[in-house]
C-alpha positions as CSV (number, residue, x, y, z in Angstrom):
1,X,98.1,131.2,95.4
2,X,101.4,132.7,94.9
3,X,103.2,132.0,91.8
4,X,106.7,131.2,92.5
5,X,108.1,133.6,89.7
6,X,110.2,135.6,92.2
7,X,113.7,137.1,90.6
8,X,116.1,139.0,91.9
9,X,117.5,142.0,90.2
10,X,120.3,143.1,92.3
11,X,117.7,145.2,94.4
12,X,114.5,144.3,92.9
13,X,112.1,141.7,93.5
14,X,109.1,141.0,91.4
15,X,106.0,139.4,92.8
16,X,103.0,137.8,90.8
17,X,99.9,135.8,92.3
18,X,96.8,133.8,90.6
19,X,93.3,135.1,90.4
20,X,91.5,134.9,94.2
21,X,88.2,133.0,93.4
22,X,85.8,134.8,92.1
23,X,87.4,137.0,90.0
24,X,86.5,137.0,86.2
25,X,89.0,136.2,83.7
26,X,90.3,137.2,80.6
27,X,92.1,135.1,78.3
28,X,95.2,137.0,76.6
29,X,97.9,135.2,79.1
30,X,99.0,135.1,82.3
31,X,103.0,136.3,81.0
32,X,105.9,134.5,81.5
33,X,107.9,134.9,84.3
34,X,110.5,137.9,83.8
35,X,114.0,136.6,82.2
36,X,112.9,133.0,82.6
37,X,112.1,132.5,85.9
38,X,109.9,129.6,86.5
39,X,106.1,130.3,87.3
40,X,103.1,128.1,87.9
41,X,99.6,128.6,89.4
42,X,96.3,127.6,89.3
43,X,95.1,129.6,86.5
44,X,94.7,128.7,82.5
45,X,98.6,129.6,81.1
46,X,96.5,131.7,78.5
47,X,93.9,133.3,80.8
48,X,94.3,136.2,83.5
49,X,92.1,137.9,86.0
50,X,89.9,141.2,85.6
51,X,89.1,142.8,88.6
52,X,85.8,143.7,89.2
53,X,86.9,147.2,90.1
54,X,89.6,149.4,91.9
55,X,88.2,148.6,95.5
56,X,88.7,144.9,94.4
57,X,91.7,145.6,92.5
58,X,93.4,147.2,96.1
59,X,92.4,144.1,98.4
60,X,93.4,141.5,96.0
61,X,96.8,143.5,96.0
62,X,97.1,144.6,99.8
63,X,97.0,140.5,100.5
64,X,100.4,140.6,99.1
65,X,101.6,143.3,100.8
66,X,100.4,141.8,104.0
67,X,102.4,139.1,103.0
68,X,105.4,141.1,102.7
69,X,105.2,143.3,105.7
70,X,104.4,140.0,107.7
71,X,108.1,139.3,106.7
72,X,109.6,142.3,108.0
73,X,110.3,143.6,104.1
74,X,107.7,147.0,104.9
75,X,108.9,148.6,107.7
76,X,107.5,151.9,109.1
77,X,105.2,151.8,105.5
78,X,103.7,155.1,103.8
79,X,101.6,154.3,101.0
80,X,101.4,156.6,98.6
81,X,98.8,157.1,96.0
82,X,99.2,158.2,92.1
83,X,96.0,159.7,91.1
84,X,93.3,159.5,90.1
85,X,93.2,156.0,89.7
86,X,95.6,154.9,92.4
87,X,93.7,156.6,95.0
88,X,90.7,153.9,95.8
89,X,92.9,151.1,95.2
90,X,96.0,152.6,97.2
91,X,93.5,153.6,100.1
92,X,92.5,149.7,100.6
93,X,96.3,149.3,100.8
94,X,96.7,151.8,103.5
95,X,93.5,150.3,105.9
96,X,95.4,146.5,105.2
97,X,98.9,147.7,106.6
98,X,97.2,150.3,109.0
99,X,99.4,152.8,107.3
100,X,99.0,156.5,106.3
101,X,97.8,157.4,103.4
102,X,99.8,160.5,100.6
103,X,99.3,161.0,97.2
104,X,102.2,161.7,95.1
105,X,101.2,163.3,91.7
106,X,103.0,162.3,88.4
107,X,102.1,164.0,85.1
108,X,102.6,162.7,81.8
109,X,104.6,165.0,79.0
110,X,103.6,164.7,75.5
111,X,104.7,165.2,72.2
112,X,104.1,168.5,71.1
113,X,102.1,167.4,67.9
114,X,100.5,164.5,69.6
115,X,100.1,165.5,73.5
116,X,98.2,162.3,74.2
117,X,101.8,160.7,73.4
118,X,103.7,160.5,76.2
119,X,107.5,161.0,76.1
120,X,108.5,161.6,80.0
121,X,106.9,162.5,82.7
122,X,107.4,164.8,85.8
123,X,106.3,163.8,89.6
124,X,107.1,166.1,93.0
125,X,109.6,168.3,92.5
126,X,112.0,166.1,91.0
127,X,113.6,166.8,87.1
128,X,111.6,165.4,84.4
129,X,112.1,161.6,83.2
130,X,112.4,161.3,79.7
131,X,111.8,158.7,77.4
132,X,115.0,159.0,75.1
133,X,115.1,156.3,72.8
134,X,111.7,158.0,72.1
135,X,112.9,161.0,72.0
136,X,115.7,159.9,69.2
137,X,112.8,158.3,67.1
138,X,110.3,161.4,66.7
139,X,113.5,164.3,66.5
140,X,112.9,166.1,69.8
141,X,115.2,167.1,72.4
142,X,114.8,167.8,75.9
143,X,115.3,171.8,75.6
144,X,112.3,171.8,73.0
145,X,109.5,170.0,75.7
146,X,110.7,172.3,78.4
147,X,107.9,174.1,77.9
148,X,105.6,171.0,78.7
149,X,107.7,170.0,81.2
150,X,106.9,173.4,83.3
151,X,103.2,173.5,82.6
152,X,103.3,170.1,83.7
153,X,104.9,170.5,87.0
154,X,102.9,173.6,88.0
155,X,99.7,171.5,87.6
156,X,101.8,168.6,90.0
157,X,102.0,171.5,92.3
158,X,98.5,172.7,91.7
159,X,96.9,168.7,92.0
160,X,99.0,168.7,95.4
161,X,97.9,171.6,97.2
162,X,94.4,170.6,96.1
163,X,94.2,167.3,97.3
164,X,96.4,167.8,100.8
165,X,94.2,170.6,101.3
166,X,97.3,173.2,102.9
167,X,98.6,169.9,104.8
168,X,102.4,169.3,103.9
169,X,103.9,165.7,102.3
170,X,104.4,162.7,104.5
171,X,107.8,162.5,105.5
172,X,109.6,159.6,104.0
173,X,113.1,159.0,105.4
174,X,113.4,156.1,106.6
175,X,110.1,154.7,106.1
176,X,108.8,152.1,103.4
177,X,107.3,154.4,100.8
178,X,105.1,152.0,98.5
179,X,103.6,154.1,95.3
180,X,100.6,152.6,93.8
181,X,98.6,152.8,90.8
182,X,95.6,151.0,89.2
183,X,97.5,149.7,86.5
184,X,100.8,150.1,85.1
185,X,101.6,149.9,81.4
186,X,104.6,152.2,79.3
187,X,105.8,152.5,83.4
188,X,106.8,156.6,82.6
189,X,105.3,158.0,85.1
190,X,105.6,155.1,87.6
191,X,109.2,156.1,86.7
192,X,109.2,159.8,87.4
193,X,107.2,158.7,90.4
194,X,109.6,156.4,92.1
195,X,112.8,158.8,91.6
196,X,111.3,161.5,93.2
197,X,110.6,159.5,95.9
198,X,114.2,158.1,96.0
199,X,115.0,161.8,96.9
200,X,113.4,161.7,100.0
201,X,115.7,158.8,101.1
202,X,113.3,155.8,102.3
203,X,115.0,153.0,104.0
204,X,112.4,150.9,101.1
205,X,110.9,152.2,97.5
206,X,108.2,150.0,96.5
207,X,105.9,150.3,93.2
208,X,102.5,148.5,93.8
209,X,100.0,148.2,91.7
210,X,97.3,145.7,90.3
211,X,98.1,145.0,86.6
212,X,101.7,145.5,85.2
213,X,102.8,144.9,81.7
214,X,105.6,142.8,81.7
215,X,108.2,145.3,80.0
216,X,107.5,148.5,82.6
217,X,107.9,145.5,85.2
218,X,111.4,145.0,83.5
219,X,111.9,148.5,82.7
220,X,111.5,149.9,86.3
221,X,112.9,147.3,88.0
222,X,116.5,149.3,88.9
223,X,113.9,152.3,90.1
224,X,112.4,150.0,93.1
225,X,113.6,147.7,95.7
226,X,110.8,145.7,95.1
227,X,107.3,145.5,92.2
228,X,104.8,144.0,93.4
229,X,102.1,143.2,91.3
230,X,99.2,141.2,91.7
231,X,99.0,140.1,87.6
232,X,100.8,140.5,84.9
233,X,99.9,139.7,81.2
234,X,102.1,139.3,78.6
235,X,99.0,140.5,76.2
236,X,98.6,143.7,78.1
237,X,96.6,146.3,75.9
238,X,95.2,148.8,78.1
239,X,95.3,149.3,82.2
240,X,91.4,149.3,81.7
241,X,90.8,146.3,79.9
242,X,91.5,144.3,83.4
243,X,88.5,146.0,85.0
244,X,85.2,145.7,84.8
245,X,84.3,148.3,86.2
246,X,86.8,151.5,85.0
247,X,85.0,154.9,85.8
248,X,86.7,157.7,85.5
249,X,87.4,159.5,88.9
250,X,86.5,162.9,89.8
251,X,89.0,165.3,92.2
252,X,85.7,165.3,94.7
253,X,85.7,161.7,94.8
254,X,89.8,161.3,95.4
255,X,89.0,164.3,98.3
256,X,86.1,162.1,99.7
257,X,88.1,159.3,100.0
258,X,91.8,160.9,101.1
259,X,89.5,162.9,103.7
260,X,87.8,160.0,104.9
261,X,91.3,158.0,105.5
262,X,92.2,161.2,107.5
């Protein structure tokens, strides 16, 4: 069941559903529509769903998308996957819509005394995002992470030529590009992710992606046409808290699958 807690920001349009049976839950909220728009479901008000894993994750996610394209909103669609993580879920994704499948890499940079704490991001070979309220708060400036930010985009180049193996990027002009993830939760890279995109002018820029927090839904809603995502909890935590199952991914498993969607 969908929840009804669509609102429209100028060109965005966020999308939430209730758990498919089966699913396990979580209590820790199903959150509150974004700027108080209504929503209602079947679920507990305090309870959400946890995926069993990213397969499960992808389906539950690529019924929505379904939805959408069934409404003429995904024209021409190229689904484009952030890895690791995004891959198995943004495969399912691309076998629903019967679209082709890209990956579009997105790095995280980090604080130079805490690298683990992201500040921006970089993604194709667009600038780099930064985080500048952030940036304010801990005394850095964009000159001093430039540094990071180059190491950071040669390994986007590096991830890419791996895992298109010498093939080029989808084109995008025109098309409905939809970027997903397994989870998104600060929204920085989803961010640097979506811009580049906008520079290869798609007629659509969706983000899509199985968990959201509510504040990167509200964050990166001027960066896509339309979020989709398939829960969102006000009581976040972690992307991997929603999934039982939450392996780490190997490159040879994101080849095995991009070469098998091939």
């Amino acid at each position: 069941m969908e929840f009804p807690c669509r609102k429209r920001n100028f060109r965005s349009l966020v999308l939430c559903r209730t758990a498919p049976a089966g699913y396990r839950v979580r209590h820790g909220a199903v959150g509150d529509a974004v700027d108080g728009a209504e929503a209602s479901g079947g679920m507990e008000e305090d309870a959400a769903m946890q995926f069993e894993n990213r397969r499960e994750a992808g389906k539950a996610l690529a019924e929505q998308l379904i939805e959408l394209s069934g409404e003429g909103r995904l024209p021409d669609p190229v689904v484009l996957a952030l890895p690791r993580g995004g891959v198995p879920v943004a495969d399912e994704v691309a076998r629903a819509l019967d679209a082709p499948l890209d990956v579009l890499v997105a790095r995280k940079i980090g604080a130079p005394f805490q690298p683990e704490l992201g500040v921006g991001a970089v993604a194709g070979e667009a600038p780099p995002v930064y985080d500048r309220d952030l940036l304010g708060r801990l005394g850095l400036t964009e000159e001093e992470l430039a540094p990071v930010a180059e190491r950071e985009q040669a390994e986007v180049g590096r991830r890419e030529e791996l895992y298109r193996r010498g093939r080029g990027a989808l084109q995008l002009a025109g098309r409905s590009a939809i970027v997903v993830d397994d989870g998104v939760a600060t929204g920085s890279t989803a961010r640097a992710a979506l811009r580049a995109v906008r520079r290869a002018d798609p007629a659509r820029t969706v983000l899509a992606a199985p968990v959201c927090s509510p504040e990167a839904t509200a964050m990166l809603s001027g960066d896509a046409d339309e979020i989709v995502c398939s829960q969102r909890p006000a009581s976040f935590g972690a992307v991997g808290f929603w999934y039982a199952q939450f392996p780490q991914l190997t490159d040879d498993e994101v080849l095995e699958i991009l070469h098998v969607m091939k």
